[in-house]
LOGU-850642 format. One line per field, with one value per residue (C-alpha): residue number from 0; residue in one letter; z, x, y. Coordinates in steps of 0.1 Angstrom, whole numbers, plus 5000, padded with zeros to 4 digits. Example, Ala and Ser with C-alpha at 12.3 -4.5 7.8 and 13.67 -1.06 7.14 Angstrom:
BEGIN
i [0 | 1]
aa [a | s]
c3 [5078 | 5071]
c1 [5123 | 5137]
c2 [4955 | 4989]
//
This chain:
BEGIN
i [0 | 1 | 2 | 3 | 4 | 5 | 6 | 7 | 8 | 9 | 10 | 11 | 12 | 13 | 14 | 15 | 16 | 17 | 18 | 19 | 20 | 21 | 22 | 23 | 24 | 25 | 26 | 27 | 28 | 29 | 30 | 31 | 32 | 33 | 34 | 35 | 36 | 37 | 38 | 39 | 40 | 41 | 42 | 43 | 44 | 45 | 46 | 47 | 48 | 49 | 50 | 51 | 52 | 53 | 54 | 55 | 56 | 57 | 58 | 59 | 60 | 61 | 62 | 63 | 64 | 65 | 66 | 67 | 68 | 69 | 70 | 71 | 72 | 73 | 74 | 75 | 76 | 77 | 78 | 79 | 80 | 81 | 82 | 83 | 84 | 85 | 86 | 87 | 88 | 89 | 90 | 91 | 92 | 93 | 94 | 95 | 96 | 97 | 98 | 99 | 100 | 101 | 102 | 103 | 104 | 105 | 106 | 107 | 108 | 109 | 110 | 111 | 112 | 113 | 114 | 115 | 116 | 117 | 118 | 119 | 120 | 121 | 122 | 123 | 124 | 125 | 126 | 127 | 128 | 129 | 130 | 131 | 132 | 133 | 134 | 135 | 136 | 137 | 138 | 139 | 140 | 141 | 142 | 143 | 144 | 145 | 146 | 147 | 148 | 149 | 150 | 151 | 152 | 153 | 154 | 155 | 156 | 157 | 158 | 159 | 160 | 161 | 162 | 163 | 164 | 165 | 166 | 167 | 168 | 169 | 170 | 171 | 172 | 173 | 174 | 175 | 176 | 177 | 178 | 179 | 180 | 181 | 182 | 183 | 184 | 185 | 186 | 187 | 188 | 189 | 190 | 191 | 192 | 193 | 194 | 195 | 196 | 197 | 198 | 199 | 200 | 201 | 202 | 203 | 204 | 205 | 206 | 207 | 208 | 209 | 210 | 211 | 212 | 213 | 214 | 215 | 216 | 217 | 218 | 219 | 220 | 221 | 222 | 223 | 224 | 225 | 226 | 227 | 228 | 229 | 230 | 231 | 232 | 233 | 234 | 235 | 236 | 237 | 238 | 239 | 240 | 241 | 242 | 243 | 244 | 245 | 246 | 247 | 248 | 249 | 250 | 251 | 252 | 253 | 254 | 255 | 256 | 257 | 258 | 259 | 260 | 261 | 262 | 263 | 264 | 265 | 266 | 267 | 268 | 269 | 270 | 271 | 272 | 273 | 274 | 275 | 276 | 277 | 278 | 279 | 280 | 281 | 282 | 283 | 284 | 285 | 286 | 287 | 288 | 289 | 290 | 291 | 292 | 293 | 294 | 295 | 296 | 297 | 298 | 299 | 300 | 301 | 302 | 303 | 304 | 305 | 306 | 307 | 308 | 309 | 310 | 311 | 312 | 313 | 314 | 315 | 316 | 317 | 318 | 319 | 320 | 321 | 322 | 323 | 324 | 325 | 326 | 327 | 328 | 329 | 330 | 331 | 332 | 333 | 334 | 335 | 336 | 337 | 338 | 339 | 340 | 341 | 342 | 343 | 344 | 345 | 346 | 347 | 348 | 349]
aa [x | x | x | x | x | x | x | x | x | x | x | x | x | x | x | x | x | x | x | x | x | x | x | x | x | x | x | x | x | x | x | x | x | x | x | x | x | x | x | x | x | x | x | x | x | x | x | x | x | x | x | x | x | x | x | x | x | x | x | x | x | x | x | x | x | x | x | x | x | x | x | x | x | x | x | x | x | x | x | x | x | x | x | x | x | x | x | x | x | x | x | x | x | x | x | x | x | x | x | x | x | x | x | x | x | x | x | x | x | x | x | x | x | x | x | x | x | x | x | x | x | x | x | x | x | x | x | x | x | x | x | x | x | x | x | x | x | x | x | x | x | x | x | x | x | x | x | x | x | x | x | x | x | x | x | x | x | x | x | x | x | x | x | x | x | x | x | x | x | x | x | x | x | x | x | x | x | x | x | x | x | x | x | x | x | x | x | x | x | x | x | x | x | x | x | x | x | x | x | x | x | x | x | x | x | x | x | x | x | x | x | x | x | x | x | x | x | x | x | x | x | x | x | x | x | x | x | x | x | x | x | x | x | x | x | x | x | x | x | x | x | x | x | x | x | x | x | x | x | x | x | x | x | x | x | x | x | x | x | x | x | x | x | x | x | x | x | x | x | x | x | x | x | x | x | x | x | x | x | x | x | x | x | x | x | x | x | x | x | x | x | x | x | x | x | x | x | x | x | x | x | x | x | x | x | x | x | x | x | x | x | x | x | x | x | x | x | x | x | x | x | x | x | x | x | x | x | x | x | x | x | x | x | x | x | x | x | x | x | x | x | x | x | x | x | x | x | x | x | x]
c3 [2565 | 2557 | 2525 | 2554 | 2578 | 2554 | 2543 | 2578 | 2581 | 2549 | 2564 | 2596 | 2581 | 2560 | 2585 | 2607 | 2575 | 2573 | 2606 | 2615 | 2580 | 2594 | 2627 | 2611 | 2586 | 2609 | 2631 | 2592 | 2582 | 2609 | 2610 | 2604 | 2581 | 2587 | 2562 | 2580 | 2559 | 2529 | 2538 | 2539 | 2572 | 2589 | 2628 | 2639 | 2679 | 2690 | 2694 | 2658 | 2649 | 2658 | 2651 | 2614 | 2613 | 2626 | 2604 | 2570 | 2581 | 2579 | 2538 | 2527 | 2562 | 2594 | 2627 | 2650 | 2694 | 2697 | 2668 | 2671 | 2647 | 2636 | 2644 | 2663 | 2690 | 2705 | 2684 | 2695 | 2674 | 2639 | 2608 | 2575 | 2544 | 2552 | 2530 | 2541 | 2571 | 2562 | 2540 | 2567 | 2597 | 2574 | 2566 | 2600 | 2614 | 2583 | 2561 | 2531 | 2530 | 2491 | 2494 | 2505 | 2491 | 2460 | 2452 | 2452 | 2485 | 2497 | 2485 | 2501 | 2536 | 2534 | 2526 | 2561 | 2580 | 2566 | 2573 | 2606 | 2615 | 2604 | 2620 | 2653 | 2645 | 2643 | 2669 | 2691 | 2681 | 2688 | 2725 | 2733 | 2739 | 2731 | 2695 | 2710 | 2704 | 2661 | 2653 | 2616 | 2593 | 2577 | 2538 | 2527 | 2549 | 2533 | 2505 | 2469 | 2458 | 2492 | 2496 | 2459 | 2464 | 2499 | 2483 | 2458 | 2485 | 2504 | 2482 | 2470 | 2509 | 2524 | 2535 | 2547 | 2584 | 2604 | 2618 | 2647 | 2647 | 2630 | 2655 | 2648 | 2660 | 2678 | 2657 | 2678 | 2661 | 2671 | 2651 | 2657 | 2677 | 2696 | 2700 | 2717 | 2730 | 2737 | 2707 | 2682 | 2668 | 2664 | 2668 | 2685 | 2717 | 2722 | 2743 | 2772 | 2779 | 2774 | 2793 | 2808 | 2784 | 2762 | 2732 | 2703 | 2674 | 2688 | 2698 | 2694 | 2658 | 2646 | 2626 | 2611 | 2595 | 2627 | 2636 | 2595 | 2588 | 2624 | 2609 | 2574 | 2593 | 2619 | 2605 | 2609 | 2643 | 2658 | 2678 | 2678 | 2676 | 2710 | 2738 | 2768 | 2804 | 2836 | 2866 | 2871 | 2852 | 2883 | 2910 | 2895 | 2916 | 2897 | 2885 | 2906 | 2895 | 2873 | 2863 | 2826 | 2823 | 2818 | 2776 | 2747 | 2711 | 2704 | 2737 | 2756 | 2794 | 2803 | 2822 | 2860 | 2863 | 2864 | 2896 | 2893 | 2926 | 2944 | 2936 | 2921 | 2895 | 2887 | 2857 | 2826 | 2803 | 2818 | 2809 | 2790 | 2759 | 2757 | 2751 | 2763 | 2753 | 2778 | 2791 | 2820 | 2816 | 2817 | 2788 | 2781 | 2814 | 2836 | 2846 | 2857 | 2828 | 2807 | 2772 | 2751 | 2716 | 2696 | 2699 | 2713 | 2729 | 2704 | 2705 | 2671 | 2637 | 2637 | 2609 | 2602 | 2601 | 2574 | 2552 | 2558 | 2549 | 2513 | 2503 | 2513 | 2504 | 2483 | 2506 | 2499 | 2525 | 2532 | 2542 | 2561 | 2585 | 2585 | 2596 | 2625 | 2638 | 2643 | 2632 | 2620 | 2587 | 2563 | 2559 | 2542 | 2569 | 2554 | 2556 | 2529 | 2535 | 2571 | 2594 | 2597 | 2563 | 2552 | 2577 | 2560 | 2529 | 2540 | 2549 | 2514 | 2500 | 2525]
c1 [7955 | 7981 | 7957 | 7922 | 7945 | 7950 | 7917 | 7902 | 7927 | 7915 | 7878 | 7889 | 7905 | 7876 | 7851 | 7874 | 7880 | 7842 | 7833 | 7863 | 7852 | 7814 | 7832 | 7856 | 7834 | 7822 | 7855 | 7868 | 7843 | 7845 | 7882 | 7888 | 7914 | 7934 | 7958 | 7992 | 8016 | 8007 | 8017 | 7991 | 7981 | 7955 | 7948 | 7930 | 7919 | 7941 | 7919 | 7911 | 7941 | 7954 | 7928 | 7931 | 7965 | 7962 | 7940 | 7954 | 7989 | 8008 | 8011 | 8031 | 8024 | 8040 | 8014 | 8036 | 8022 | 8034 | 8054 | 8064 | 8052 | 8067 | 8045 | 8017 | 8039 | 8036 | 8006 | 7996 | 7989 | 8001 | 7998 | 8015 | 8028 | 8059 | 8086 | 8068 | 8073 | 8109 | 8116 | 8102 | 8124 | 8151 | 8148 | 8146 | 8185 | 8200 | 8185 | 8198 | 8234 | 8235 | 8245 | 8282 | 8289 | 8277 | 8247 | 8257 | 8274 | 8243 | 8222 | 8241 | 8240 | 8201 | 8198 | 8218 | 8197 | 8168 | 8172 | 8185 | 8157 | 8133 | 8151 | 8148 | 8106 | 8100 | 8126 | 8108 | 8072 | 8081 | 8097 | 8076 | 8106 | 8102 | 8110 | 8094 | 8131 | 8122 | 8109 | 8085 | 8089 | 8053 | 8066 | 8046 | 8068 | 8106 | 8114 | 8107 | 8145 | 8152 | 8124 | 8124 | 8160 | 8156 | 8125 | 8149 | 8170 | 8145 | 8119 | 8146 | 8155 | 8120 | 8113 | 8151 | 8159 | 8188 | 8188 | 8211 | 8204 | 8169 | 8161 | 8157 | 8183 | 8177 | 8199 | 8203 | 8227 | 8240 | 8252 | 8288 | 8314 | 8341 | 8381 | 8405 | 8432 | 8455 | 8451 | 8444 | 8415 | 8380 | 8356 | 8321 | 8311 | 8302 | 8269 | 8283 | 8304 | 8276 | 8249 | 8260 | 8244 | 8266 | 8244 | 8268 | 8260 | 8267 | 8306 | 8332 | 8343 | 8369 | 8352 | 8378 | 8360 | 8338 | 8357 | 8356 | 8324 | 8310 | 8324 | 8306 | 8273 | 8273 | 8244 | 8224 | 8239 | 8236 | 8267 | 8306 | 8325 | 8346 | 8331 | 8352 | 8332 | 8347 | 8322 | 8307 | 8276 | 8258 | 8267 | 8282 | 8312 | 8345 | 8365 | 8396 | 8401 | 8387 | 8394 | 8384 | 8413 | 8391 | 8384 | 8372 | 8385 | 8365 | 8376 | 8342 | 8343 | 8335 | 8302 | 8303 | 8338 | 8339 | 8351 | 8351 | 8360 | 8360 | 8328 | 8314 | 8291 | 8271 | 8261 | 8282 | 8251 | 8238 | 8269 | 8269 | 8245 | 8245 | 8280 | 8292 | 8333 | 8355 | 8385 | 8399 | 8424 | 8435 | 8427 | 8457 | 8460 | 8456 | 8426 | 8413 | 8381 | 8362 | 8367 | 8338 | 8343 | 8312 | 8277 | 8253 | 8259 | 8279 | 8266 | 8259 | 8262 | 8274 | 8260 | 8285 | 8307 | 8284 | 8283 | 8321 | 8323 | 8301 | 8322 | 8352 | 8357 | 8324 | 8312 | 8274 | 8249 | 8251 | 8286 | 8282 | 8255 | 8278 | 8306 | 8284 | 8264 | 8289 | 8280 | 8245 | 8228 | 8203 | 8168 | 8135 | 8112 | 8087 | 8060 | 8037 | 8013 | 8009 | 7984 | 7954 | 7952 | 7988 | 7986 | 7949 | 7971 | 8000 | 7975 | 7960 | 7993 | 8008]
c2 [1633 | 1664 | 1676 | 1670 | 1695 | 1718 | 1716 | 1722 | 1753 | 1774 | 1770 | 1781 | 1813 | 1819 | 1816 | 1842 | 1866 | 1866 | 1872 | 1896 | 1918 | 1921 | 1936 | 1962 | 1976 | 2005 | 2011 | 2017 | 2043 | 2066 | 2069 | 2106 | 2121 | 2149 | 2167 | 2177 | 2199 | 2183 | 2146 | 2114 | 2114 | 2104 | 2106 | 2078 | 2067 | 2047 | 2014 | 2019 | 2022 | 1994 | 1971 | 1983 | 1978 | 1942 | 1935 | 1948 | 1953 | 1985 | 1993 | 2024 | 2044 | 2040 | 2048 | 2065 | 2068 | 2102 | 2123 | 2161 | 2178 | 2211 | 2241 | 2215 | 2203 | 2162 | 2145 | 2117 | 2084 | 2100 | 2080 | 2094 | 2082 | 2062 | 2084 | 2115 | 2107 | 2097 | 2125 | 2156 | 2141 | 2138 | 2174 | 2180 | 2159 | 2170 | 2196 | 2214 | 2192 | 2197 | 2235 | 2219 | 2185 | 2171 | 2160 | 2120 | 2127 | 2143 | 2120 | 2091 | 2109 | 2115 | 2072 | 2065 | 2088 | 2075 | 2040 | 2048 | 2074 | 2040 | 2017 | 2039 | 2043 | 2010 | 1998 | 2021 | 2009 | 1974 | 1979 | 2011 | 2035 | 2070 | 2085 | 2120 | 2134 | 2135 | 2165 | 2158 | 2192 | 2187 | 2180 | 2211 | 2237 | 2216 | 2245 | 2224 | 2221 | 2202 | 2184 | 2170 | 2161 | 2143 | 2123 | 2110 | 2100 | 2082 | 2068 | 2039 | 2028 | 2033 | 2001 | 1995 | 1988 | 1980 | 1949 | 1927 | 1890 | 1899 | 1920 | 1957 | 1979 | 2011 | 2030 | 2062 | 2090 | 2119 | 2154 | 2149 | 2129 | 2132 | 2138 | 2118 | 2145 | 2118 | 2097 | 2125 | 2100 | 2116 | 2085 | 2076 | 2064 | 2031 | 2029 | 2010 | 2043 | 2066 | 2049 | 2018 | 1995 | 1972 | 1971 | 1950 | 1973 | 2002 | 2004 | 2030 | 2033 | 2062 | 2085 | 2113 | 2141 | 2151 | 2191 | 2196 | 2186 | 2198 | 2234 | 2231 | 2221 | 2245 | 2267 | 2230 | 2225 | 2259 | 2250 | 2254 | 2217 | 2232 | 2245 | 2258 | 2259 | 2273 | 2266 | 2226 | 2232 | 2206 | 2225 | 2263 | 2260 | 2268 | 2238 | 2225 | 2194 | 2166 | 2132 | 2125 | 2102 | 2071 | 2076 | 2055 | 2055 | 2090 | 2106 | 2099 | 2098 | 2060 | 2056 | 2061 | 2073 | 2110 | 2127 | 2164 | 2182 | 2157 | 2141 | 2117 | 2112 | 2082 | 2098 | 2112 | 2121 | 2156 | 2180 | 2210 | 2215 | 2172 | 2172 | 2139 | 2140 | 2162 | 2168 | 2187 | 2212 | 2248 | 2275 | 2302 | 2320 | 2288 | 2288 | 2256 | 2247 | 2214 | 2216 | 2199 | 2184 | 2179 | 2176 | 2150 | 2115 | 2106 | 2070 | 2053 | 2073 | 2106 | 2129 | 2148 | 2119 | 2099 | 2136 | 2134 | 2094 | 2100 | 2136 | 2123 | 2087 | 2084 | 2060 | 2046 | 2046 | 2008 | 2011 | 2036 | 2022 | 1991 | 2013 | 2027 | 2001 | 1972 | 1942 | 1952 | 1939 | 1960 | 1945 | 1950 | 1963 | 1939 | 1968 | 1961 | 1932 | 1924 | 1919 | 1896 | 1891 | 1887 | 1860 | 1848 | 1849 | 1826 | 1801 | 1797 | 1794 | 1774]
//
């Protein structure tokens, strides 16, 4: 009975292989290619698509909804060569780091923010959140030197993903986090603080080269680690007072507790140039005035804390996702051999 099952399974798949290859045959010719910057891309219809990558599963390129590209502005339904695609937003969140760490630290930073910047594709692929943000420098446009260098980087780790529980993780990062005034302990912000949301991977960690390695990477940046504002940047008014005594580990305002004069806000995420850790004070003559440390949300792995973690300590890539995305593992994205006919396949050899 078992070997007549089986039997009656294989001729059910191969009647649906033949059928389903008489349908795709056309879809598949007419897809049309376009070269962007150099990297394999092709821009195919959506419906297409799709239907091709159900049916022969993903390969070495990751089809993106909507990417920014660099110089072209929001594409929509982008499909390029996986560590292109990899190696040109890499270039993009971190850039040049070998001109000021060595080239194994720099190479171990480019890894994490690979697998992170994956991890976030495909997290938001299967849930259908936005990965607009990622701005794709076409590979083409990434001066030779660097873009040599980040390939190397990225070609070994390509199919790597963070993963919680086998489930993806939406590995969000930011440039740099934040300062605890009262602790003196520079760490991130766990996403329950920033947003709301207790996600388990992504809690406040202490992460101690943030202000040094904020300082080396500012050209990246484009932004001072400090920034000192006088008037409430909601309203304009001048500061009075301010209550920013509800912190995390990294200094982070907690999530629905900020009353600055006198009101209060349900949100903390909307302050100055995205800074989200702040504290209330007075500068040198006594005027009243917010004081931001770092840059970003500060939620999940800060850059310059990973370029900080691999100069520093010589820490690899692995541990450093571990360090920033609590309790999360490091999988194979499993992106080579899917669809219709990796399933077809599992039923012959099952």
């Amino acid at each position: 009975m078992k070997h007549l099952h089986r039997f009656m399974r294989r001729m059910a798949a191969s009647v649906l292989a033949l059928v389903f290859c008489a349908c795709i045959l056309s879809p598949a010719a007419s897809a049309a290619s376009t070269t962007i910057g150099g990297a394999d891309t092709t821009l195919i219809p959506a419906e297409e698509e799709n239907c091709l990558s159900w049916f022969f599963g993903s390969g070495d390129t990751i089809t993106l909804p909507y990417l920014n590209i660099k110089g072209k502005g929001l594409q929509r339904n982008v499909t390029l060569d996986l560590t292109d695609c990899l190696v040109g937003i890499t270039y993009t969140e971190l850039g040049s780091i070998g001109s000021f760490v060595s080239s194994s630290a720099a190479q171990q930073a480019w890894k994490a923010q690979a697998v992170a910047i994956h991890s976030y594709l495909e997290y938001s692929r299967q849930y259908g959140s936005s990965s607009n943000a990622l701005i794709y420098t076409p590979v083409d446009q990434i001066p030779s030197s660097a873009r040599e260098a980040i390939r190397s980087a990225v070609e070994p780790v390509k199919n790597e993903i963070l993963t919680y529980n086998g489930s993806v993780c939406d590995a969000v990062w930011s440039a740099s986090a934040g300062y605890n005034t009262q602790t003196g302990v520079y760490g991130t912000c766990a996403s329950v603080d920033a947003w709301g949301t207790d996600v388990p991977y992504l809690k406040s960690v202490e992460s101690p080269y943030e202000e040094q390695y904020h300082n080396k990477m500012r050209r990246i940046i484009g932004k001072d680690y400090k920034y000192v504002e006088y008037n409430d940047s909601r309203t304009g008014e001048p500061y009075v007072s301010a209550d920013t005594s509800h912190k995390d580990l990294g200094g982070f305002v907690q999530y629905n507790t900020l009353v600055s004069n006198g009101r209060s806000y349900r949100y903390i995420n909307q302050f100055v140039s995205s800074r989200y850790c702040f504290d209330f004070g007075a500068d040198a003559s006594g005027t009243p005035c917010m004081t931001y440390y770092g840059y970003g949300h500060g939620v999940g792995m800060s850059q310059c804390g990973a370029v900080g973690y691999a100069a520093e300590q010589g820490m690899g890539y692995r541990d450093i996702l571990r360090h920033y995305y609590t309790g999360a593992s490091i999988s194979s994205s499993g992106s080579s051999g899917g669809g219709f006919f990796g399933w077809l396949h599992s039923l012959f050899h099952w």
